[in-house]
C-alpha positions in Angstrom: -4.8 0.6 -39.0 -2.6 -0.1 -41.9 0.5 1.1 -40.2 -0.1 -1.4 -37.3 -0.3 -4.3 -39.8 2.9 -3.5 -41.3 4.7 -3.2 -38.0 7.1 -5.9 -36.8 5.8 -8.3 -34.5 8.6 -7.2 -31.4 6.4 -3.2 -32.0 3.0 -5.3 -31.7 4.3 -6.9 -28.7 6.1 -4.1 -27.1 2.3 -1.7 -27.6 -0.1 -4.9 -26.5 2.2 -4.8 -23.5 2.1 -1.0 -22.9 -1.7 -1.2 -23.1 -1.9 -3.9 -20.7 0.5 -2.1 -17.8 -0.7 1.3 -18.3 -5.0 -0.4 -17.5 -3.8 -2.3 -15.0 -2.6 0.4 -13.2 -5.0 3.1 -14.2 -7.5 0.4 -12.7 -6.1 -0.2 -9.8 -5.5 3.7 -9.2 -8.4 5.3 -9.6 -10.5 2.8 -7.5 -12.0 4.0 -3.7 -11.5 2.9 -0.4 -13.9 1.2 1.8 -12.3 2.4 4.9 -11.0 5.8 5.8 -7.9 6.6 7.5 -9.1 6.8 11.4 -11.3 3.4 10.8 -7.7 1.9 9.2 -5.6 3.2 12.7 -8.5 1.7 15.0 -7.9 -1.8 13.2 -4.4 -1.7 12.8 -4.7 -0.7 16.9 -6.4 -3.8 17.8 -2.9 -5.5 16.8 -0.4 -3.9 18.7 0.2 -4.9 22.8 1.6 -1.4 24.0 0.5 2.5 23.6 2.2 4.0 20.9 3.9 8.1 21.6 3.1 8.6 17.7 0.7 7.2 14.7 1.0 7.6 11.2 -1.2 6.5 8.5 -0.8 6.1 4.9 -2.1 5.4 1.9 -0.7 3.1 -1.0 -0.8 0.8 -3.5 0.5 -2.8 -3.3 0.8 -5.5 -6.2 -0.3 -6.1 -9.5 -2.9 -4.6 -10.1 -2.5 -2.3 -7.7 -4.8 -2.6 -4.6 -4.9 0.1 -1.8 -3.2 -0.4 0.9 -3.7 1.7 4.5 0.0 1.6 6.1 0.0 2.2 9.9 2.8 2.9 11.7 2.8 3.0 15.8 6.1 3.5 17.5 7.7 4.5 20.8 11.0 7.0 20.6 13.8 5.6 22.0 14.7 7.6 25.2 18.5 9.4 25.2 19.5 8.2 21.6 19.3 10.7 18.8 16.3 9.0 16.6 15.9 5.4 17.1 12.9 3.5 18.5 12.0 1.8 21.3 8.8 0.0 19.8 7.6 0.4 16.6 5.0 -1.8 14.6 3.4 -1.4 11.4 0.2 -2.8 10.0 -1.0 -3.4 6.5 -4.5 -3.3 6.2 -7.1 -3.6 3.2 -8.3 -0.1 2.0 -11.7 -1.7 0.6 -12.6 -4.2 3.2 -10.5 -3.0 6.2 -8.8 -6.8 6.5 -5.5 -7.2 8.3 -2.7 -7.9 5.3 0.2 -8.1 7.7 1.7 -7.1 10.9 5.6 -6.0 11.1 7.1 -6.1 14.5 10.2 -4.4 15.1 10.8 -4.0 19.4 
């Protein structure tokens, strides 16, 4: 502990800041979900106004601290384009508590 005492104060600062980043992020990391993927897609569903050709759902972390985050995405292909779509929505949704964060609309 010695060393630490005689340490200037910009080291003190720089490791009391490490310590804080590196729990805030080991705490929001290593938490669980509330909802799993399928439950995330039939809420995020509930929010688009067309059928969707393709799905995809991800998990990820959002903020500080970190909270999970299930990322849906619903989209249409474009029809005689090379990629492109012709719908395609996104919705953010709460991993623990399975709220609506946000809704991205891109026809």
């Amino acid at each position: 502990m010695t060393w630490f005492r005689q340490s200037s104060i910009p080291a003190r600062m720089f490791l009391a800041l490490m310590v804080i980043l590196i729990g805030g992020y080991l705490g929001g990391c290593l938490g669980g979900t509330g909802i799993s993927g399928s439950e995330a897609v039939r809420i995020a569903s509930g929010e688009i106004d067309f059928v969707p050709q393709h799905t995809n759902a991800e998990l990820g972390r959002k903020g500080f601290p970190p909270t999970a985050v299930w990322g849906i995405t619903f989209w249409i292909e474009a029809k005689g384009t090379d990629g492109g779509f012709e719908r395609r929505t996104a919705v953010e949704i709460h991993a623990d508590s399975g709220v609506v964060i946000a809704v991205h609309h891109n026809p």
